[in-house]
DRENLUM-83142 format. One record per residue: residue in three letters; y, x, z of N, C-alpha, C in turn. Coordinates in steps of 0.2 Angstrom, whole numbers, plus 2048, in hexadecimal, padded with zeros to 3 digits. Atoms other than C-alpha are relative to their C-alpha. Layout:
! residues N
ALAYXZYXZYXZ ...
***
This chain:
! residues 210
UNK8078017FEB5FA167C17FC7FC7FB UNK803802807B5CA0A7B27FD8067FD UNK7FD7FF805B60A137A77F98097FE UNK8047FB800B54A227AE7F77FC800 UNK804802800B46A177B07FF7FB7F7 UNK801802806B46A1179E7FF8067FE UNK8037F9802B46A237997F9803802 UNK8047FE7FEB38A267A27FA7FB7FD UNK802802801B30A1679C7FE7FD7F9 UNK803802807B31A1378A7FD8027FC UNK8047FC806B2AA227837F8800801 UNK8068007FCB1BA1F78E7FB7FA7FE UNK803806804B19A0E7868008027F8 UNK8007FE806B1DA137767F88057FE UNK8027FB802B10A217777F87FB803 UNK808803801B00A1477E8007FB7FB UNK802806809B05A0876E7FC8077FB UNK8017F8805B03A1B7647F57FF802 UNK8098007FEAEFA1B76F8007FB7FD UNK804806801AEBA0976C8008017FA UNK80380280AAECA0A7587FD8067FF UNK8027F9803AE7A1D7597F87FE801 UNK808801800AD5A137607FD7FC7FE UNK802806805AD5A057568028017F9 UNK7FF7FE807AD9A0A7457FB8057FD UNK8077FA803ACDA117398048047FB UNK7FD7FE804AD6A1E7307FE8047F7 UNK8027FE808AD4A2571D8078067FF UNK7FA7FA802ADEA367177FE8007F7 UNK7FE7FD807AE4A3A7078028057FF UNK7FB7F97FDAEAA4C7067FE803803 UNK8037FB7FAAEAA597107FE7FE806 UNK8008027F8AE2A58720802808804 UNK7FB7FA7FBAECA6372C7FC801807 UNK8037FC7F9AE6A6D739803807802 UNK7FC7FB7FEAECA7D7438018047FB UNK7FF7FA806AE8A8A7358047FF7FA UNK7FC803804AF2A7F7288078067FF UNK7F97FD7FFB01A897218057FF803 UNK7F98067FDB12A827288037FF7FA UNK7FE804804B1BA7971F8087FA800 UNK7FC8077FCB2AA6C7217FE7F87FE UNK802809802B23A5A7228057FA800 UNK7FA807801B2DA4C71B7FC7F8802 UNK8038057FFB29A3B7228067FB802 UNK7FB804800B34A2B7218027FD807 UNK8008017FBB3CA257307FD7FB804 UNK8058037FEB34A187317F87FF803 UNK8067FF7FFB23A1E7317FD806804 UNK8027FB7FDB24A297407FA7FD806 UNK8028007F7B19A2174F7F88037FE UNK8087FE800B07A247477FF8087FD UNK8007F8804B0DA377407FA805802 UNK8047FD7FAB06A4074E7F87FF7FE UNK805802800AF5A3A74B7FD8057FA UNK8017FB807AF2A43739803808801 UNK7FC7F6801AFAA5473F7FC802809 UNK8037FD7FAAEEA5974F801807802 UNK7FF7F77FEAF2A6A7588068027FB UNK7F7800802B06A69750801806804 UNK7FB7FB7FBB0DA797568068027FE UNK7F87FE802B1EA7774E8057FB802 UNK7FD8047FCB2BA6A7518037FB7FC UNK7FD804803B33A5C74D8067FB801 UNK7F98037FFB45A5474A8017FB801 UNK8008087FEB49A4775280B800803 UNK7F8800802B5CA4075480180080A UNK7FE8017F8B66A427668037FD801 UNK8018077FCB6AA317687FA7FF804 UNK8028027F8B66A297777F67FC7FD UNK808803803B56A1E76C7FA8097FE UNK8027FB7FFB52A317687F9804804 UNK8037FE7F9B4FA377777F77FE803 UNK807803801B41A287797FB8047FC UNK8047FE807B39A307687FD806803 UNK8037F9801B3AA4176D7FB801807 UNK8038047FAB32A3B77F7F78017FE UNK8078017FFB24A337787FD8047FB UNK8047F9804B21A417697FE806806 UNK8037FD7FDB1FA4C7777F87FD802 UNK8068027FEB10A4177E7FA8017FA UNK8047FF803B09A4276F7FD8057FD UNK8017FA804B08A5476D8078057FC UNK7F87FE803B1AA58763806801804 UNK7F97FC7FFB28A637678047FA7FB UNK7FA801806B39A5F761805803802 UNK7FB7FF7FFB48A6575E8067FC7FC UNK7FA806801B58A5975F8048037FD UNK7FA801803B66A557547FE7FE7F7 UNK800805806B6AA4B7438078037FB UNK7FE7FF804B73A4A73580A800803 UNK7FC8057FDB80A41740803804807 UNK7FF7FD7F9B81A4C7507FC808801 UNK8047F97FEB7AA5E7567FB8027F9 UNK8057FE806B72A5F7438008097FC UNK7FF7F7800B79A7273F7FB803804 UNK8017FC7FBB72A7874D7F97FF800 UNK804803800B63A6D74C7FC8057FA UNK8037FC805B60A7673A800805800 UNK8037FA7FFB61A8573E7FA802806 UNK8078027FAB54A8274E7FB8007FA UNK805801808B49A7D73C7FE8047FE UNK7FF7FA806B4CA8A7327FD808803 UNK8037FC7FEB47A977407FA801801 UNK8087FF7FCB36A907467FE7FF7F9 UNK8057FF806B33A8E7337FF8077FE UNK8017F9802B36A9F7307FB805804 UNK8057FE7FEB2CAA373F7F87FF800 UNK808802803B1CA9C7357FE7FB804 UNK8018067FAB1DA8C73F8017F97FA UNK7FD80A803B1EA777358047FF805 UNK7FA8077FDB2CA6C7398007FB7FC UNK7FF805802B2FA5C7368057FC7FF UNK7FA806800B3CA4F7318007F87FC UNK7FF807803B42A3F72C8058007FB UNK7FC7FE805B4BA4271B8047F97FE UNK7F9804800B53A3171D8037FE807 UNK7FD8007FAB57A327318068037FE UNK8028047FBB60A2F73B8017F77FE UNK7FD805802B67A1F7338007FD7F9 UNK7FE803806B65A1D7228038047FA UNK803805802B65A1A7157F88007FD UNK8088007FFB53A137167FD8057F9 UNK8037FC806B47A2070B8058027FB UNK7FD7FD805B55A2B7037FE808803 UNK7FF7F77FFB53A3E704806801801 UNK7F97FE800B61A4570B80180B800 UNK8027F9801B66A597077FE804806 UNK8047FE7FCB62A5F7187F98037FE UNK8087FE804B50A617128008057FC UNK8017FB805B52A6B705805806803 UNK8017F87FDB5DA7970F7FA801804 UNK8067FF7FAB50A7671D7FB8057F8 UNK8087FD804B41A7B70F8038067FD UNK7FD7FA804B4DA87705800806805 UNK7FD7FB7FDB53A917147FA803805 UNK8078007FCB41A9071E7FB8047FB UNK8057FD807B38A9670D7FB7FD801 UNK8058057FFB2DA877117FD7FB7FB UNK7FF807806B25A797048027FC806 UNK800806800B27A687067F97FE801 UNK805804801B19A5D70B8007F8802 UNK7FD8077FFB1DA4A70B7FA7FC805 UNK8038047FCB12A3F7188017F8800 UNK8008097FFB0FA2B7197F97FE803 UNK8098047FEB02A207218037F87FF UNK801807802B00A0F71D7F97FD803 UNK8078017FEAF5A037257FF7F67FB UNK800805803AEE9F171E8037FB802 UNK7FC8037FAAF69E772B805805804 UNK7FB7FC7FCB069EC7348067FB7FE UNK7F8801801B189E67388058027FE UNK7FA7FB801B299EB7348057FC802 UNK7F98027FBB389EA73F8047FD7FC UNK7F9803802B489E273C805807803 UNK7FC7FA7FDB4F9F373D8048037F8 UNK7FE7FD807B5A9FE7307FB8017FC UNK8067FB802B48A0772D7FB7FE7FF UNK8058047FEB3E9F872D7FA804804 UNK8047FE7FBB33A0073A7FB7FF7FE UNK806800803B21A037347F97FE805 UNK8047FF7F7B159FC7457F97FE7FC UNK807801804B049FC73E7FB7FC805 UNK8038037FDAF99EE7457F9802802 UNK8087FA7FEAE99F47507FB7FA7FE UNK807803805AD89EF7488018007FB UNK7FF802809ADB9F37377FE8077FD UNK8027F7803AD9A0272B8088017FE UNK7FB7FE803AE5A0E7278018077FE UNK8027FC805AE9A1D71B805805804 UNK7F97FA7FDAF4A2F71E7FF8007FA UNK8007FC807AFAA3570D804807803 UNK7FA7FB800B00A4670E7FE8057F9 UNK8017FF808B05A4E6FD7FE808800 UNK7FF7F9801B03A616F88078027FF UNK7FA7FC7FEB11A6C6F98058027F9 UNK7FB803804B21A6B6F0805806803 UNK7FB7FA7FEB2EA7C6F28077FB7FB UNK7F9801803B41A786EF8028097FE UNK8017F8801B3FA886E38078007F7 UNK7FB800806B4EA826D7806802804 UNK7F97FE7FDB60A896D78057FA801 UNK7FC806800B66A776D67FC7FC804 UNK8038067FCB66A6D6E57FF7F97FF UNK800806802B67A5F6DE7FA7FE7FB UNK808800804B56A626D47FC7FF806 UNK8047FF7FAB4FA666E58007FB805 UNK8008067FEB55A576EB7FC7FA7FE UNK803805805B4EA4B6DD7F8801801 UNK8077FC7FFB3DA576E07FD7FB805 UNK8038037FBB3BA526F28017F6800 UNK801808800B40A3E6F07FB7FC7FB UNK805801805B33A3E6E27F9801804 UNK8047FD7FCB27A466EF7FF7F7803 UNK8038077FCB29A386FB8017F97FF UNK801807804B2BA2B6F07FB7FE7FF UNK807801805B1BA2E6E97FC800806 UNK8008027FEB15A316F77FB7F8806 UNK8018067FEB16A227007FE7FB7FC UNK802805805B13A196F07F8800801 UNK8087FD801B01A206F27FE7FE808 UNK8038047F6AFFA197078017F97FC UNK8028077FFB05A097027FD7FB7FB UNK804803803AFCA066F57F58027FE UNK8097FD7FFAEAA0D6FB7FC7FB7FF UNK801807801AE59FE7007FE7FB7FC UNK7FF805807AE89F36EF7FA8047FE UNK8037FD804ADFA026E77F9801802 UNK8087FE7FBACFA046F37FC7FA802 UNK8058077FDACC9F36F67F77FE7FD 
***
């Protein structure tokens, strides 16, 4: 009964902290601004900087991976509230099955999303998932970050990104990057340069715009 009653209850909380910055923060874009007609694409964003995604991707009709552990579950919970599909499984658990689920709704001219250092680490590495995901999808890359002027960060593996309400805050998202070499390990370097750069470019807006 716990146990149900927390499933029902933290994506719920999770999802009005999501409201409260989505009506107190004044946002700033860099990049693409996405909307339905947008090509697809698969979007890379650090696992940390999932809770304000949703906000910069309106009318999402594609999906997004989330891990199926039990903390999961929560995530993919309160991404529904916010509008986002998911389809479960990790590097670590139901991940084959999960990449394949990817690979078909990309192929069906649909975006997905991931976290290219989910589910666990290690923090902001690109892992090769990614690159079949985009190789086997015929999809680019588009890396994503937000950044705000004020914000927290957990004592967690992922330092957790919680952005403090009343303040300003940026979306970066890059242009598109194809894994169009025969060396994965070039298409690897490719994509962690993406979102390296990236995030370099959220969290230094701020210093740069002042």
């Amino acid at each position: 009964m716990k146990q149900k009653l927390l499933g029902w209850l933290i994506p719920r909380i999770i999802f009005l902290i999501y409201k409260l910055l989505c009506l107190t923060i004044r946002w700033d874009y860099v990049g693409l601004r996405y909307d339905a007609q947008t090509p697809p694409f698969v979007l890379g964003y650090w696992h940390a900087r999932i809770l304000m995604l949703p906000y910069a991707f309106p009318n999402w009709n594609g999906s997004l991976l989330i891990s199926e552990h039990k903390d999961g579950g929560y995530i993919a919970d309160a991404a529904k509230l916010m509008g986002f599909n998911s389809t479960r499984g990790s590097s670590t658990r139901g991940g084959s099955r999960a990449l394949l689920a990817l690979i078909r709704i990309g192929r069906e001219g649909r975006p997905v999303a991931v976290t290219p250092d989910g589910p666990k680490g290690p923090i902001e590495e690109v892992k090769p998932g990614v690159v079949q995901l985009a190789k086997k999808s015929g999809l680019p890359l588009r890396a994503a970050c937000y950044a705000t002027k004020k914000h927290w960060r957990a004592n967690s593996w992922d330092r957790f990104y919680v952005p403090k309400p009343f303040t300003n805050g940026v979306f970066v998202i890059s242009d598109e990057v194809y894994a169009d070499s025969d060396d994965d390990q070039v298409n690897l370097e490719k994509f962690q340069a993406l979102m390296d750069e990236t995030q370099r470019r959220a969290d230094n807006y701020f210093d740069l715009n002042s």
